[in-house]
C-alpha positions in Angstrom: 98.8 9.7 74.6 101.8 11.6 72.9 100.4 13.9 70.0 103.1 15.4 67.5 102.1 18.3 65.2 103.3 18.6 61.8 102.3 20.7 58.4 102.6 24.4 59.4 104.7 26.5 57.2 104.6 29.8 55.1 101.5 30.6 52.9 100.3 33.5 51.0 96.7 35.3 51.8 94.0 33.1 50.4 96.0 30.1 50.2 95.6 26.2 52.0 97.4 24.3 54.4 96.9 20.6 56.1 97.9 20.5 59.6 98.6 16.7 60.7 98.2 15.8 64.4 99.4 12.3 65.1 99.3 10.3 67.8 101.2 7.4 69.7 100.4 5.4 73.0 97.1 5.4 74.7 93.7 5.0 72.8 93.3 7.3 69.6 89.3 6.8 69.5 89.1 7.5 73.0 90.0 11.1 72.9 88.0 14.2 71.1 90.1 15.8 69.3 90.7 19.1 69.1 93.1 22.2 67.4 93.9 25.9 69.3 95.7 28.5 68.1 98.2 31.3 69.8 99.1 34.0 68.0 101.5 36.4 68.8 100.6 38.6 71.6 97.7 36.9 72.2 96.1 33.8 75.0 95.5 30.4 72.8 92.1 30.1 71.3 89.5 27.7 70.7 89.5 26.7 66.4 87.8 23.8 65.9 87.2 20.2 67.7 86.2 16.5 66.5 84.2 13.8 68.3 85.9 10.3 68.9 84.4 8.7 66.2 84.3 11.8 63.9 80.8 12.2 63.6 80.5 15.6 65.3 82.5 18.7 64.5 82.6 22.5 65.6 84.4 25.4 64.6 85.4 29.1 66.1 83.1 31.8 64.1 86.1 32.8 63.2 87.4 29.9 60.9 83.7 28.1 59.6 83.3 28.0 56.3 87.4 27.8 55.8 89.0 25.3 58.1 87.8 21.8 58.5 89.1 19.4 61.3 89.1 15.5 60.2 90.4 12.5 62.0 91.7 8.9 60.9 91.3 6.5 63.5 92.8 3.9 62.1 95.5 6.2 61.6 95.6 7.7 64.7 95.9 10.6 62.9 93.8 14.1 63.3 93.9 16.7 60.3 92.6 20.4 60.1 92.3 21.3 56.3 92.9 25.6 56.6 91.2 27.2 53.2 91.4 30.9 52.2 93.8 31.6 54.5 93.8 34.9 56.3 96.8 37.2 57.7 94.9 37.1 60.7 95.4 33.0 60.6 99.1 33.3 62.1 99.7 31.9 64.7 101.7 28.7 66.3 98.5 25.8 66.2 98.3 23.1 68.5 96.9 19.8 68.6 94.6 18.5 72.1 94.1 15.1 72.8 91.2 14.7 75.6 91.4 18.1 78.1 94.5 17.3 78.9 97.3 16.0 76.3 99.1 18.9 74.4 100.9 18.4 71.1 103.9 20.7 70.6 102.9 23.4 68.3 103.6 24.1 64.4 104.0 27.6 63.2 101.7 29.1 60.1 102.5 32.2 58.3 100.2 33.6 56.0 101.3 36.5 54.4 99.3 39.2 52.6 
């Protein structure tokens, strides 16, 4: 499965963004879904993760209560809804199909 990430851009503090992760070949519904996060200087975290057939989410400490990772099967399409942004939310994000397919990254900027 190919996985393309798309809705990053430049916020201010306390803002919202929708990160779209979507994907082509292989089976969607097959794969948890899951985003990371790298900020600069930093090793790529953990942020939140979806079962295949959505019914089972989890979150970094560090984002409950804020983000919230969806997904669209039919769409083959995962989401992660970012709420009351933080400056300490920048970072490039990243989409991760199964353990093992990587989406290229898409840059968030929240500004205080």
């Amino acid at each position: 499965v190919q996985l393309q990430a798309s809705g990053g851009g430049s916020v201010q503090a306390g803002g919202s963004l929708r990160l779209s992760c979507a994907a082509s070949g292989g089976t969607f519904r097959n794969y948890y879904m899951g985003w990371f996060r790298q900020a600069p200087g930093k090793e790529r975290e953990f942020v939140a993760t979806i079962t295949r057939g959505g019914q089972g989410t989890y979150y970094a400490d560090a984002v409950k209560g804020r983000f919230t990772i969806s997904r669209d099967n039919a769409k083959r399409t995962a989401y992660l809804q970012m709420n009351s942004l933080q400056s300490d939310d920048t970072a490039v994000y990243y989409c991760l199909g199964g353990r093992l397919h990587w989406g290229q990254g898409t840059l968030v900027t929240v500004s205080s």
